[in-house]
C-alpha positions as CSV (number, residue, x, y, z in Angstrom):
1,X,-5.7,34.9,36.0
2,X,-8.3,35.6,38.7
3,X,-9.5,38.1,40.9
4,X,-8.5,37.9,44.2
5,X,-11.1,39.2,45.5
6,X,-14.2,37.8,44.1
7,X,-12.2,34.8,42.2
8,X,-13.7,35.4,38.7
9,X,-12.1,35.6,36.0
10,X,-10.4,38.2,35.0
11,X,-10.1,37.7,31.4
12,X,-6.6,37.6,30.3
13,X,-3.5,34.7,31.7
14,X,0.2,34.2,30.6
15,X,1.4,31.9,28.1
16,X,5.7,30.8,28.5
17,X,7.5,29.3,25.7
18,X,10.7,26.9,26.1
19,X,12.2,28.8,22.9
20,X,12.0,32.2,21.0
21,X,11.2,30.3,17.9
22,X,8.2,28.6,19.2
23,X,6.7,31.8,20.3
24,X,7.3,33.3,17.2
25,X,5.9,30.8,15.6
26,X,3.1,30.8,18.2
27,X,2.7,34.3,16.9
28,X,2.9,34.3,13.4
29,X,-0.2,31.4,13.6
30,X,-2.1,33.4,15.4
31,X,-2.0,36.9,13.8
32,X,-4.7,37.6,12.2
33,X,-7.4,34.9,13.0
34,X,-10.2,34.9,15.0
35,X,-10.4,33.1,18.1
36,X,-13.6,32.8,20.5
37,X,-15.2,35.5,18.3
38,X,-12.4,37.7,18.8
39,X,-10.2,39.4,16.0
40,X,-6.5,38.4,17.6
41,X,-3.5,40.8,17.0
């Protein structure tokens, strides 16, 4: 996502799934770990 303003970043997008299994699955591999430095919940 950007600003529409100043078009920087604003630090955060949207991620879509074609099933509810492979974002839970998405999910579950991700809980927990760090990514970029940053603790991911």
């Amino acid at each position: 996502m950007r600003d529409r303003y100043t078009d920087r970043s604003r630090g955060f997008g949207f991620v879509t799934y074609s099933s509810h299994s492979e974002a839970e699955a998405a999910v579950s591999g991700m809980d927990g770990k760090v990514w970029m430095a940053l603790f991911v919940v």
